[in-house]
C-alpha angles and dihedrals in degrees: 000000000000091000093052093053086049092056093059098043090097095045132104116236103247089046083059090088098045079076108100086208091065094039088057091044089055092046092052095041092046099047091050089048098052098039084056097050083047082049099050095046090044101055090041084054100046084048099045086050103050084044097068091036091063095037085046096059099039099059093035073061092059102031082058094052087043091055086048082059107049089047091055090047088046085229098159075066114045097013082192100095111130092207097045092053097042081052091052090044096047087048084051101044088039100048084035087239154100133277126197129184116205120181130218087283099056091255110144097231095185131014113185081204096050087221100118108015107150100020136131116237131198122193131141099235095051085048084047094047095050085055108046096020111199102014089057094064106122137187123195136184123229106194092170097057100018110237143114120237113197127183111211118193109217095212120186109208109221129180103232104205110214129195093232101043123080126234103305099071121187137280112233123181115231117181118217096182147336133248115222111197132187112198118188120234093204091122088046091053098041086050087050098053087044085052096048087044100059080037092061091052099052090039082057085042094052099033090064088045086052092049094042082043103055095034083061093045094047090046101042089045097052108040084097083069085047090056100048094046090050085046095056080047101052089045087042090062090042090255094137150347097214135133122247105251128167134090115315144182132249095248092047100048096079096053081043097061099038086061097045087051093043084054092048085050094051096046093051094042082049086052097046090043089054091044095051105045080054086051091044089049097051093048097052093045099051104061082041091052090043095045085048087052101052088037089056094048086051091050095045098045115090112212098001106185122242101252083060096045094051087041088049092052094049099062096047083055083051096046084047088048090052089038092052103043080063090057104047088044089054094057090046092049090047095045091057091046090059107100087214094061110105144184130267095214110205132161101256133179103234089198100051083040089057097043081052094052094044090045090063096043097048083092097052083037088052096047090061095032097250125155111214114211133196123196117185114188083193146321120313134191121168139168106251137127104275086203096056101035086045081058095046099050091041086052094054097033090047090050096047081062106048089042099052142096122255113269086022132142134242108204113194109182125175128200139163149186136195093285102027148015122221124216110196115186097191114181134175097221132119096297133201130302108239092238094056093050099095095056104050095113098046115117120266086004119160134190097187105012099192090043084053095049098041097058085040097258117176099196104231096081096111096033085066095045091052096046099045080053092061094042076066092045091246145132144246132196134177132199122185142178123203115249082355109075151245151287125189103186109196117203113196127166112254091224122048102234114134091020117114129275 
């Protein structure tokens, strides 16, 4: 709990709700506390309810025996009956109300509270019970001033003889008058209160357990977003490069394991970063070191010959051509990395692309004996960077034919369907080893480094070729065969959507 407070110390207040922690800790609190308010009136109102229901029925009881009575003392009559009226007075006193008896002509026979003895009275639903007798008694709540009101029919039974029946005759209902009764609800009322009062308690009770409740849930669910957020801030001050482990729930695996990938991502680009500006440093150095160490023989050397001397400065203009060419493949390569570089989309003839490429590479082909192919399926136009997908093809060609045996072959076939075209630069030269497959395309990589060096190989070649395939959302593969050869395939879509722009 201490550590949550601690979270929300630096924000601002109304940042504090922005926190899907609180946010969680107010749904659960809110939706406890008001399922406890709806608890505690329904129950009030069911019992409330079931209260005057029960209090209804039992006095309609007695008010029904009490109607049998004054028809058998004739009291409508002759009102002057001791027991009837001590009955009436002990139902009032009893029920806390009022009883009236009004007789078949609306004349209030008896009042308990002598008020209106003697009157005439007009409702409707005495009007409504002298008409249909028993299936006119009512009883009806008054909340708001906390009383009963029944309607009694008082019903004299009477055998009806008819001519046609035999001599069991009929029985047949006739009211002679109506009870209106007021019964007041103050017990109710007073259990009620009682009631509301211990509900209160145990609301307060239960609302504290709720909020204790919820603050715990909130805090307890959503501790796996804690420790991802500490994690990216360990690994934000350089604490740590671990991944996140621990249990975790559905909903958090997956950002889980995005970060875990992301960390696995950074470490590996950190590595190759720091791999690479090793790789960039030794490059650079070494044509310079070479180029120091030739100038430095020159200058301690008294009356070099000319042939020496011409020797001497061949070899500095091929370390600053090899120095050079780095350098220019560097740019290339960082050019492509950066996320801004787009693509010049054109409509380009990948055939007559391809003739041009292998038009400027015959001379290097000839001095190592080497016959370039082309073999077209069919006609193919796509929209590509010519710039970038020249560079691709001369990278691999180029590299068929470095890499290649005296008297070899360099195959370039081209292909396409109705989504892609596919470039295949296919060679018989001395081909990849299997282990060294998978990082081809790493910067300053070499298979066989004095061969490389030899023949004036950068190393990024294929890093450049790679990247500028995936600028156009495509794809390269290699297969290779040791002492037997080997074929780059290119897949690149024929239109340029989804591509950068």
């Amino acid at each position: 709990m201490a550590d949550m407070i601690n979270t929300y110390n630096g924000l601002k207040f109304k940042d504090i709700f922005k926190s899907l922690r609180v946010r969680f800790f107010i749904i659960v609190a809110v939706t406890g506390l008001v399922s406890c308010i709806c608890m505690h009136w329904i129950i009030l109102d069911s019992y409330e309810n079931r209260a005057v229901s029960v209090k209804s029925t039992e006095v309609q009881t007695q008010l029904r025996i009490l109607a049998n009575h004054l028809i058998f003392y004739n009291y409508l009559q002759s009102p002057s009956s001791e027991v009837i009226n001590a009955e009436l007075d002990m139902l009032a006193n009893l029920y806390d109300g009022r009883v009236m008896v009004i007789n078949d002509d609306l004349k209030v026979v008896k009042d308990t509270y002598s008020i209106s003895q003697g009157k005439t009275i007009i409702s409707e639903e005495v009007v409504n019970c002298l008409k249909t007798g028993s299936r006119g008694m009512l009883s009806k709540y008054d909340q708001s001033n906390g009383y009963i009101e029944l309607i009694t029919p008082i019903v004299e039974t009477q055998v009806i003889e008819e001519q046609d029946v035999s001599e069991y005759g009929n029985p047949n209902e006739v009211v002679r008058g109506v009870l209106l009764t007021s019964v007041s609800t103050d017990t109710i009322a007073t259990t009620m209160d009682i009631l509301s009062h211990r509900a209160s308690i145990i609301e307060v009770l239960i609302a504290l357990i709720i909020i204790v409740f919820a603050a715990l849930v909130s805090y307890g669910l959503l501790k796996p977003f804690d420790r991802i957020t500490a994690a990216i801030n360990d690994l934000k001050e350089g604490y740590t490069d671990k991944p996140i482990v621990g249990p975790n729930y559905i909903e958090t695996e997956a950002i889980i394991k995005a970060f875990n990938a992301l960390l696995r991502r950074m470490k590996t680009l950190d590595d190759s970063r720091q791999e690479f500006v090793s790789n960039v440093s030794h490059e650079l150095k070494t044509p310079i070191t070479s180029m120091k160490i030739l100038a430095d023989s020159l200058l301690t050397q008294e009356d070099v010959p000319n042939e020496v001397y011409k020797e001497f400065m061949n070899d500095i203009s091929h370390e600053v051509d090899r120095e050079d060419k780095i350098i220019n493949d560097l740019l290339a390569l960082v050019k492509m990395d950066k996320t801004s570089a787009g693509l010049s989309i054109t409509s380009v003839d990948v055939v007559a692309l391809t003739e041009s490429v292998l038009k400027r590479m015959r001379p290097i082909a000839r001095k190592h004996n080497i016959e370039l192919i082309l073999d077209s399926k069919r006609a193919v136009t796509a929209e590509i960077d010519e710039v970038k997908i020249s560079l691709v093809i001369m990278n691999l060609v180029e590299n068929a034919i470095k890499y290649n045996n005296e008297n070899g072959f360099v195959r370039v076939e081209i292909d396409a369907d109705h989504q892609y075209f596919y470039l295949s630069v296919v060679d018989n030269g001395v081909g990849i080893p299997e282990e060294s497959l998978d990082h081809i395309y790493e910067r300053f990589y070499r298979v066989d480094k004095s061969r490389s060096r030899e023949i004036g190989g950068t190393g990024l070649g294929l890093a450049i070729a790679r990247n500028a395939v995936i600028m156009h959302r495509g794809s390269i593969d290699v297969k290779s065969t040791l002492g037997e050869g080997t074929t780059f395939t290119i897949k690149i879509p024929l239109s340029s959507v989804g591509a950068k722009q």
